[in-house]
C-alpha positions in Angstrom: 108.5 79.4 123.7 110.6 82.0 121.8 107.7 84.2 121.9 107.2 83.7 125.4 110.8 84.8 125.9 110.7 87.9 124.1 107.3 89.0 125.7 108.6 88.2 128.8 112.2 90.3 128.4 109.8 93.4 127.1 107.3 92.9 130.1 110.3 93.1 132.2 111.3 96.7 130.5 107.7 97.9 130.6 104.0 97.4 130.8 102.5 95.3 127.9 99.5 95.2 126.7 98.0 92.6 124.1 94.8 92.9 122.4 92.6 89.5 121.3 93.4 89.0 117.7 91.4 86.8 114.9 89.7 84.2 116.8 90.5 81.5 114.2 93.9 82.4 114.8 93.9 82.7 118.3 91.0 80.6 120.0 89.9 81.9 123.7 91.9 81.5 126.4 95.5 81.3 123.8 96.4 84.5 125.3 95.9 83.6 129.3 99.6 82.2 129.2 100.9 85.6 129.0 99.4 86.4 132.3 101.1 84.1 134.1 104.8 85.2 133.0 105.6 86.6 136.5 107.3 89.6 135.0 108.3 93.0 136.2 105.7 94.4 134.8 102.3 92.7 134.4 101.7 91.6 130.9 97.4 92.9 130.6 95.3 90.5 128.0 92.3 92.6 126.5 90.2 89.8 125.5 86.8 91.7 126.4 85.5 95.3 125.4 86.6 97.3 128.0 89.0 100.1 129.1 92.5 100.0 131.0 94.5 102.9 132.2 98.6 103.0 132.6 98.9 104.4 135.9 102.1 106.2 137.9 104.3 104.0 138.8 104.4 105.0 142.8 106.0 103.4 144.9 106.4 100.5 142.1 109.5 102.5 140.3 111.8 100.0 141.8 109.7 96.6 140.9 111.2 92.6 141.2 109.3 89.8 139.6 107.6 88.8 143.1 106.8 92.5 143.6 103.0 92.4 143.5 102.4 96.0 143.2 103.5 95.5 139.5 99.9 94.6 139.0 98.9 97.8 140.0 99.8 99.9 136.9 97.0 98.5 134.9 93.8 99.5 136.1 90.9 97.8 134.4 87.5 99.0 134.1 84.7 97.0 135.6 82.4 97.4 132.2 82.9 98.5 129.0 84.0 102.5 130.1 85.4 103.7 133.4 82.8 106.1 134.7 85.4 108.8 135.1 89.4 109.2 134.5 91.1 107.2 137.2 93.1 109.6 139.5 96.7 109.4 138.6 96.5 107.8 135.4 99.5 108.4 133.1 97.3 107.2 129.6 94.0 105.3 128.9 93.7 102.9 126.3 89.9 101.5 125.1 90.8 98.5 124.2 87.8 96.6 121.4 89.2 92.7 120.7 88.6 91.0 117.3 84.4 90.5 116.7 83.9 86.7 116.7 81.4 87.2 113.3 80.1 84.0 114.2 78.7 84.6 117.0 77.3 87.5 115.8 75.9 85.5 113.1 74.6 82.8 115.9 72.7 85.6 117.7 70.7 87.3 114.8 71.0 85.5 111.6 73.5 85.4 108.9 71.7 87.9 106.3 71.8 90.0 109.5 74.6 89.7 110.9 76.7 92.5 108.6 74.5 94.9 109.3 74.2 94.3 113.2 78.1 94.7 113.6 77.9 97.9 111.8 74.8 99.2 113.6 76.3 98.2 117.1 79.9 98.9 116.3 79.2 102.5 115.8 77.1 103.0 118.6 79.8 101.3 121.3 82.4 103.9 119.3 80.8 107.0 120.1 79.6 106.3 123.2 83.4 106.8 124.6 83.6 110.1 123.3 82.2 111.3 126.7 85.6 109.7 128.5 87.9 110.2 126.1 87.1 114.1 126.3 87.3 113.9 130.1 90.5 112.2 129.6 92.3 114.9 126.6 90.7 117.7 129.3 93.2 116.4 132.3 96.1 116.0 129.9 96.1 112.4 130.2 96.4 110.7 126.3 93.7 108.4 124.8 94.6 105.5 122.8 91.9 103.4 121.3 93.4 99.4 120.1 91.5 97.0 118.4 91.9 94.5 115.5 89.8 94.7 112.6 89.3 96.2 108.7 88.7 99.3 107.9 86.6 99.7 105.2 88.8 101.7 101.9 92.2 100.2 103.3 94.5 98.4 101.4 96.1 95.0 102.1 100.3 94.4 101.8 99.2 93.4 97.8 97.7 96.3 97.1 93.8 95.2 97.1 91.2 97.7 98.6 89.1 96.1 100.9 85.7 97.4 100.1 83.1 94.8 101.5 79.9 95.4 102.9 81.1 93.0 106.6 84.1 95.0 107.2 83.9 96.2 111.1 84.9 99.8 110.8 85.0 102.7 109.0 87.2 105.7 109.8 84.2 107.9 110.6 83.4 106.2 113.2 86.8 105.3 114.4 87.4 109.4 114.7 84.2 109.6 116.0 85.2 107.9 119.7 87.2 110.9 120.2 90.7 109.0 121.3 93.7 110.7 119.9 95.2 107.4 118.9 93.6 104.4 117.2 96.0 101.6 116.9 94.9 99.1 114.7 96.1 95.1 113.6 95.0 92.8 111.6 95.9 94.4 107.8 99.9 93.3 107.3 100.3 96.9 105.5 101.3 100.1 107.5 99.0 103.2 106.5 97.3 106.1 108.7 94.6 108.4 108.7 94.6 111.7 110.6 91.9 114.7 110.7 92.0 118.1 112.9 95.5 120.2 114.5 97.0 120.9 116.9 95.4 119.1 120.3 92.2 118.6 118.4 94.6 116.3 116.0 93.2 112.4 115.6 95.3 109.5 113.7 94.3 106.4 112.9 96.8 103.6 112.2 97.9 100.2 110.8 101.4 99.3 112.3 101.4 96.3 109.1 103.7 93.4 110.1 107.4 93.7 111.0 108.2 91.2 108.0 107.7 90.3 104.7 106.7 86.3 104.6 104.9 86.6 101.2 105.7 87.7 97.4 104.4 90.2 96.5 103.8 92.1 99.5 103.8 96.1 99.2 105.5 99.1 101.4 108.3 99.0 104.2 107.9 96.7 107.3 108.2 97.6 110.8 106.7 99.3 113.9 104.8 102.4 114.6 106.7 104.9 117.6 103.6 107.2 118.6 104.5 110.3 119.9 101.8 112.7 122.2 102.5 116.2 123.3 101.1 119.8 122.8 101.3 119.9 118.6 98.8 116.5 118.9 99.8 113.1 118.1 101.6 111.8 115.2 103.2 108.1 114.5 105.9 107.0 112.4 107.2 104.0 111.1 110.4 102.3 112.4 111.6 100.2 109.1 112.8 96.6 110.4 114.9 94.4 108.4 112.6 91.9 106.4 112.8 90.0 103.8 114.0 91.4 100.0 111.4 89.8 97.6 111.7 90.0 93.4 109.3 89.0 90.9 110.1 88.3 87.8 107.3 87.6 85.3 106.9 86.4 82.0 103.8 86.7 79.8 105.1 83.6 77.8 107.9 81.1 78.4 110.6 82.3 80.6 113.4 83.8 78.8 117.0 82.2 80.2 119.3 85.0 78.8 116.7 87.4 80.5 116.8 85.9 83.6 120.5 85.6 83.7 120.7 89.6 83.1 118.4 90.1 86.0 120.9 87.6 88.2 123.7 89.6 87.1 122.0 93.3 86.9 121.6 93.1 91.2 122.8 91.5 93.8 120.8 88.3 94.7 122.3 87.0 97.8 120.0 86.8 100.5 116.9 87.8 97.9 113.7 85.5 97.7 113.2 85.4 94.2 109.2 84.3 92.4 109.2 83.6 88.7 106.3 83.8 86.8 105.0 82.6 83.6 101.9 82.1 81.2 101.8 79.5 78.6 99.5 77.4 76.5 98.5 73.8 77.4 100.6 72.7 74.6 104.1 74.3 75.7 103.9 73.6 79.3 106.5 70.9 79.0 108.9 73.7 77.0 109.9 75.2 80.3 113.2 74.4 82.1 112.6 74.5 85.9 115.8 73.3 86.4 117.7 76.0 84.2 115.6 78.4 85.9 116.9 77.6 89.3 120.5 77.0 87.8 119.7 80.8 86.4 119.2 82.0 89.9 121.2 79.8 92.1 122.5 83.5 94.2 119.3 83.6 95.2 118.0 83.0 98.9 115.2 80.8 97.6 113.4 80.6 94.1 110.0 79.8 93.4 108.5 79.1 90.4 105.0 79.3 89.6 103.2 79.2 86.0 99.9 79.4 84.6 98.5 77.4 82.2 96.5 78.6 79.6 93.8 75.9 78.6 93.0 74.6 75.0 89.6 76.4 74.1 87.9 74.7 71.8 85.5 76.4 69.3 81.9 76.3 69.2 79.5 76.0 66.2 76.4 78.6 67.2 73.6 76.2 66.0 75.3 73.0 65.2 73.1 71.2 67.3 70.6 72.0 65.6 71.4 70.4 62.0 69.8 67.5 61.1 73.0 65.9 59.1 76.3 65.1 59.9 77.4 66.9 56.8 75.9 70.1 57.6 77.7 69.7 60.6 80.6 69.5 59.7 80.0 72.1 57.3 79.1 74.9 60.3 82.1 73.5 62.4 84.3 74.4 59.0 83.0 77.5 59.0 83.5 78.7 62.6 87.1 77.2 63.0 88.2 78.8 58.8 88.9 75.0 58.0 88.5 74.1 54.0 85.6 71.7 54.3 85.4 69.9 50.9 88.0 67.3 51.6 86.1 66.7 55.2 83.2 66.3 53.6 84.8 63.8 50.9 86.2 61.9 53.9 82.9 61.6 55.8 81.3 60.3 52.3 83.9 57.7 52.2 83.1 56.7 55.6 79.3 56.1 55.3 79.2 54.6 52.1 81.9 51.6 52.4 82.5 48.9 54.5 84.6 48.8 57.5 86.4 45.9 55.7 87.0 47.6 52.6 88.4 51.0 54.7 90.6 49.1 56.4 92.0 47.4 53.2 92.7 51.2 51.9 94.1 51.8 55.1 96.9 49.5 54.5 97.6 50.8 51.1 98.3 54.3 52.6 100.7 55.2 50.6 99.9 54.6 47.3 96.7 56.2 48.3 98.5 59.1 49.1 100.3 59.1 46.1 97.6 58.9 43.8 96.4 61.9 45.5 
C-alpha cells in the first residue's frame, strides 16, 4: 500500500512510466494495479514490446484526477514501433519488458533457447534505428528502457557477469540508435557512452536506491538524465542507504581487535558482518556473545563463520595391500606417524584372546609402567 502511495503522489506531479521487471518477481498482470490509481497524470504499464511517446501537455496543463485528457499524454504504439514520430511529441521512449526465458525455452528448446534470445534480441534492436533517427532529426529525445544483463557488467558485489544467456550486449544496445538506454535489473549504478556531441549515446544502470545486503559495492541512488545540444549525459543522485562494515577474520575473531574497530569509528546506525574461518575442531572456541557485546553501537550485527572440515589423509595404494600390517605401514608413511609401536599393537591384537586383552586392560597402569 505504501508503494501505491508514493506512485500515486509522483503520478500526480508527472507522467510515470513503469517497465515489466523479472517475471518471477513480478508475475503478469502485478503491474495492472497501477493503472487504475486515478491520478493526475496516467501512470503507463509497458508490459509488451512496444513504443510510447510523452506528448504536450495541451489543453491538459491544468489536469484534476477525473480529468480524462490526462490519458492523453501517453501515446502508445499499436505494434512494436510507431510508423513515424507522433506529431507533437515532447520524447519517445521504446520500451523492451523483462524476456520470460521460459517461454523462450517452451517455444524452441532449452539448448536453444540462449542462442534464440540473442539472435532475435538483436534484430528487434536495430530495427528501431529507423525511428529513433526520425525522432533525434525533429529534436524530439529517444529513450530506450528495458530490464535485463548486459553482458561485461558488474553486480553491487563486484562479480562480472559474463554468461553465454545474458540478453544484451552494449553493441547492440548502441546499435538501436536511442540516445538513452535506461536499464534495471543489476542493483549497481554504472554507464556506457560512445560518440559527441548530438551523435553522443549512454547506456545506463540506475542500481538500487539502497543498500539491503553486505557487501554491496558503489553509492546508491537515482540517475537525473539530462538532453540538450552537447548530447545526453546522466548522473547519479546519492540517497541515503544503509552504512555496511565487514570485518573478517582468517582465524578466530580477535576481541581486542574488534573492540579497536568499535572504538576507531562511529558505529551507531552501522550494520556490522563478522567473518571468520576456523577448523572443525575450534568452532566451539568462538564467543558469539562477546562478539555482539564487542559491537553492541552497532545498528545490527551478523555473524557468519566458516568451517574448515577435518581432511583426512589418504594412503595412494592402500587398498591394494594384501595385509593389515602393510597397511598400516603405508598409512604411517603418508600421515609421518612412527609405525613400529602400531605395528606391535596390531600383533598383540591378532595373536591373544579377547579375554586375555581385556585382563591387560585392567592392569593399565602397571602396563604402562613397565613400559
Amino acid at each position: 500500500m505504501r508503494l501505491l502511495a508514493q506512485v500515486r503522489r509522483l503520478a500526480d506531479h508527472c507522467p510515470v512510466l513503469m517497465l515489466q521487471g523479472t517475471w518471477s518477481h513480478e508475475p503478469p498482470g502485478t503491474l495492472s494495479v497501477f493503472r487504475m490509481l486515478g491520478s493526475r497524470h496516467r501512470v503507463f504499464v509497458a508490459d509488451r514490446i512496444g513504443q510510447v511517446a510523452l506528448m504536450g501537455s495541451g489543453s491538459s496543463g491544468d489536469l484534476s484526477v477525473t480529468d480524462a485528457s490526462a490519458a492523453d499524454l501517453w501515446l502508445a504504439s499499436e505494434g512494436p514501433r510507431f510508423t513515424e514520430v507522433p506529431p507533437g511529441a515532447r520524447a519517445l521512449f521504446t520500451c523492451i519488458p523483462s524476456i520470460n526465458k521460459a517461454a523462450v525455452a517452451a517455444s524452441v528448446g532449452g539448448a536453444a533457447a540462449a542462442e534464440a534470445q540473442g539472435e532475435h534480441m538483436v534484430r528487434l534492436l536495430q530495427g528501431y534505428a529507423g525511428i529513433h533517427g526520425a525522432a533525434r532529426a525533429t529534436g524530439v529525445p529517444t529513450l530506450a528502457v528495458s530490464h535485463g544483463t548486459v553482458f561485461g557488467c558488474v553486480t553491487e558485489h563486484g562479480v562480472p557477469m559474463a554468461g553465454f544467456d545474458h540478453e544484451f550486449t552494449t553493441s547492440a544496445l548502441f546499435s538501436t540508435g536511442a540516445q538513452a538506454t535506461l536499464l534495471g535489473h543489476i542493483h549497481r549504478h554504472q554507464a556506457w557512452a560512445q560518440g559527441e556531441g548530438e551523435r553522443r549515446q549512454c547506456i545506463a544502470y540506475a542500481g538500487s536506491i539502497g543498500r539491503f545486503h553486505h557487501g554491496e559495492q558503489g553509492d546508491k541512488g537515482f540517475l537525473l538524465w539530462e538532453f540538450g545540444p552537447d548530447g545526453v549525459d546522466c548522473r547519479l543522485e546519492p540517497t541515503p542507504s544503509r552504512r555496511t562494515l565487514d570485518i573478517v577474520f582468517e582465524g578466530r575473531p580477535d576481541l581486542d581487535q574488534l573492540r579497536e574497530a568499535a572504538s576507531a569509528q562511529e558505529l551507531a546506525g552501522v550494520s556490522v558482518r563478522v567473518r571468520w574461518t576456523v577448523a572443525d575442531e575450534d568452532r566451539h572456541e568462538v564467543d558469539r556473545g562477546a562478539i555482539e557485546r564487542a559491537l553492541s553501537g552497532a545498528a545490527d550485527v551478523q555473524l557468519e563463520g566458516r568451517i574448515v572440515p577435518v581432511v583426512r589423509t589418504r594412503a595412494p595404494g592402500i587398498s591394494q595391500l594384501v595385509s593389515l600390517a602393510d597397511k598400516v605401514r603405508a598409512w604411517a608413511t603418508a600421515t609421518d606417524v612412527h609405525a613400529p609401536p602400531l605395528l606391535e599393537c596390531l600383533e598383540r591384537v591378532t595373536t591373544t584372546e579377547p579375554e586375555d586383552i581385556i585382563a591387560e586392560a585392567m592392569t593399565g597402569p602397571n602396563v604402562v609402567a613397565d613400559r
